[in-house]
N, C-alpha and C positions, 0 to 999 in steps of 0.2 A: 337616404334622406335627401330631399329636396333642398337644394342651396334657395339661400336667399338672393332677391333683388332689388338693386338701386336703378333710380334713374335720374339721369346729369339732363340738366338744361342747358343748353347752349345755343348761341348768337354767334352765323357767317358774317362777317363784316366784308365788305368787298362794294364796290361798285353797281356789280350788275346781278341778276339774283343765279342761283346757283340747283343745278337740277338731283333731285333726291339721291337717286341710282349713286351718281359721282361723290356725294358725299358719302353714303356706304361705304363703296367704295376705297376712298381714301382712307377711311377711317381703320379699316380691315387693316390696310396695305401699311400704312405707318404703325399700327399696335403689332404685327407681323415682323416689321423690321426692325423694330425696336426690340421685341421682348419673344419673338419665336412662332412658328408654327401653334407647338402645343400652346404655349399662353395665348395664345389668339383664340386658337378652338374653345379651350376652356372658361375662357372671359364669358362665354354666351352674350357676347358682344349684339344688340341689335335696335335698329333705327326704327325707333315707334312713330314718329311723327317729324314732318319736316314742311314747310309752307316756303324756302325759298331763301330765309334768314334765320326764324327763330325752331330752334326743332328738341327734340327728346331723346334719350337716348336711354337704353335698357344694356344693365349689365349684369353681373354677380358679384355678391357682396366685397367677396375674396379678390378681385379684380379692379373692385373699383379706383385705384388710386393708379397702375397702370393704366386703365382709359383713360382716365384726365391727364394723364400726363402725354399720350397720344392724340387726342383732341387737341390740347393746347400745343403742339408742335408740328399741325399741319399747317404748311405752310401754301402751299398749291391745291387748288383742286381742277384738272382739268387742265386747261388753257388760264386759268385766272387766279391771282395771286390775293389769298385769301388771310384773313386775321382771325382764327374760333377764339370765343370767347366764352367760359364756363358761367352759366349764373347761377349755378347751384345743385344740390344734392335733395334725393328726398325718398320714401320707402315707396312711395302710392305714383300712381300714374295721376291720380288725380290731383295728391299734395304740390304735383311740381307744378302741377298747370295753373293751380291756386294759389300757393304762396310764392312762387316764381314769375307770374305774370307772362306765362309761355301760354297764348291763347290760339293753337291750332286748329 
């Protein structure tokens, strides 16, 4: 049976803007060291959309509260010292872009 999925809204705060790849990236590499290999594979962790500040993020239902807790404790991405900022949870790719005012 097919798991379900969430997708988290979230806002890079930082200065200057921030390139997609890198935020994957970190985002892998902190829910990895936090919570494991296998939790990392299994989250079905993935970045639907990202413009630079405000982005998307695709997970599993069962997972979801390990990402957020991953997102919100990156601290670095890259060379630049960043602040993520969660704005919200939602079933639909399109509910987050809509009631979250995440406009990619």
């Amino acid at each position: 049976m097919r798991s379900r999925k969430r997708y988290i809204a979230f806002r890079i705060i930082n200065r200057g803007r921030v390139d997609e790849k890198a935020v994957s990236e970190a985002m892998v590499k902190n829910l990895t060291a936090l919570f494991g290999e296998v939790c990392a594979v299994e989250s079905g962790l993935k970045l639907e959309e990202f413009d630079g500040e405000k982005g998307v993020v695709r997970c599993n239902l069962e997972a979801l509260d390990r990402v957020m807790i991953a997102i919100t404790l990156i601290d670095r991405i890259g060379e630049e010292n960043v602040a993520p900022l969660t704005l919200g949870v939602s079933g639909t790719l399109k509910g987050c872009r809509k009631k979250l005012g995440v406009k990619v």
